[in-house]
C-alpha positions in Angstrom: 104.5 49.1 84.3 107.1 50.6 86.5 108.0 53.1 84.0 104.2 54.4 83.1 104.3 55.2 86.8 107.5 57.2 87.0 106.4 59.1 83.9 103.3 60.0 85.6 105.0 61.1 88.6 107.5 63.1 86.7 104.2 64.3 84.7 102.4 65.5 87.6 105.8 67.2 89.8 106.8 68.8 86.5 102.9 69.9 86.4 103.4 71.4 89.9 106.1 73.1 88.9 104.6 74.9 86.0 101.5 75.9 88.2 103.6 77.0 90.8 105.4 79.3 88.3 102.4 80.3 86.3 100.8 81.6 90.0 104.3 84.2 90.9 104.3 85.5 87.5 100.7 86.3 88.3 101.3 87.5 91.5 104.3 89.8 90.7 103.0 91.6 88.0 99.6 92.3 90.6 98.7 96.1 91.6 99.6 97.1 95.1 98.0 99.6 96.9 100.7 101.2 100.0 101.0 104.8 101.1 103.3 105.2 104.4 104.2 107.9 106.4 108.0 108.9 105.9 108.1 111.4 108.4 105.7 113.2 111.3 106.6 116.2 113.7 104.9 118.1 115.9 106.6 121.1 117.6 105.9 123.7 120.0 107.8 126.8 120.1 108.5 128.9 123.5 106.7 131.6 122.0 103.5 129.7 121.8 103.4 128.9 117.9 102.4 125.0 117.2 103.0 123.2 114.0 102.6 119.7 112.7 104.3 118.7 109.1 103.5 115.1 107.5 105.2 114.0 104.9 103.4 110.5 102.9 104.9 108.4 100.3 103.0 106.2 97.9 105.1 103.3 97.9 102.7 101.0 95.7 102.0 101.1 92.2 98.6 102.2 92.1 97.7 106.2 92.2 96.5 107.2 95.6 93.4 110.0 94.8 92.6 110.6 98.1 94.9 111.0 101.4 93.2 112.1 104.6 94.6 112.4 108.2 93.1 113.3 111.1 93.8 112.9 114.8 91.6 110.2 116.7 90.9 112.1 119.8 89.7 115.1 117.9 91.2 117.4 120.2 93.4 119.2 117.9 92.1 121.7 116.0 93.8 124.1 113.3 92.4 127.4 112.6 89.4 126.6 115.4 88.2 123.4 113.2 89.0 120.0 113.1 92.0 119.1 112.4 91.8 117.7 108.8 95.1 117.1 105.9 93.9 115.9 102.9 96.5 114.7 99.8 95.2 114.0 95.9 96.7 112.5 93.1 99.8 110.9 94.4 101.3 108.8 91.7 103.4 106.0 92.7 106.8 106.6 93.8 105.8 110.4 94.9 105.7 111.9 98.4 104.0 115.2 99.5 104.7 117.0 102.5 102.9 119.9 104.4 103.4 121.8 107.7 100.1 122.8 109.0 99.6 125.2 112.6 97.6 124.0 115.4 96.2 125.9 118.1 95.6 123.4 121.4 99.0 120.8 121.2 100.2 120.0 124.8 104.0 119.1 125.1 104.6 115.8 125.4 101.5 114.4 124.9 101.4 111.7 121.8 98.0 111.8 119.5 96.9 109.2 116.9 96.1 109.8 113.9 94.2 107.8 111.4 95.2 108.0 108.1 92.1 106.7 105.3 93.8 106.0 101.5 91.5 106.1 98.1 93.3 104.4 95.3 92.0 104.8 91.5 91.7 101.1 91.6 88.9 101.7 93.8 90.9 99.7 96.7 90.4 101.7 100.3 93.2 101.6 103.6 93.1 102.9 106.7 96.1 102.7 109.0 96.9 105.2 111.9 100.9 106.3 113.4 101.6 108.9 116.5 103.6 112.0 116.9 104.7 113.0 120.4 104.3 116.6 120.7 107.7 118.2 121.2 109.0 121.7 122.9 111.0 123.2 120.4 114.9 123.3 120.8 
């Protein structure tokens, strides 16, 4: 009797442990959907000129097809509009960069942006970072 019930025990933990290891193969072989933001500047030159450059990485291993910042406040503007930088297509492992002018930064103010994420698994982010606006050296 004593060893039907260690058999069943050993049974059921060896069970477990087979679940257990079913589930992480499962979960490491699952899609993940990450863009960050590598790097963000905003400078201001003496002579006036203003400039912002992003650069994003999709650190996931699903395609990002859509990758839009904006600033929060919607007080900057670029060109008299919005201030609006929008990304396609970034396969996994990729980064893109842009510098883009603006016309109304003040030094030493920090914005917020928000940063919304489309992946072609149909998964959506949004995550937002700062920049601290910066007189040029």
């Amino acid at each position: 009797m004593l060893a039907i019930i260690i058999t069943v025990g050993i049974v059921i933990a060896l069970g477990g442990f087979l679940w257990a290891w079913t589930v992480g193969l499962f979960k490491t072989g699952a899609a993940i959907a990450e863009v960050t933001i590598v790097d963000a500047s905003m400078v201001i030159s003496p002579t006036g000129g203003q400039a912002l450059s992003v650069t994003v990485k999709n650190t996931g291993t699903v395609t990002a097809t859509k990758i839009e910042i904006t600033e929060m406040g919607g007080k900057l503007t670029s060109g008299g509009a919005a201030l609006r930088i929008t990304f396609s297509d970034l396969a996994p492992g990729k980064s893109a960069g842009t510098t883009v002018p603006l016309d109304n930064a003040k030094s030493g103010k920090t914005y917020i942006f928000r940063v919304s994420v489309d992946f072609a698994d149909g998964s959506h982010r949004d995550f937002t970072f700062t920049v601290r606006a910066q007189m040029a050296a």
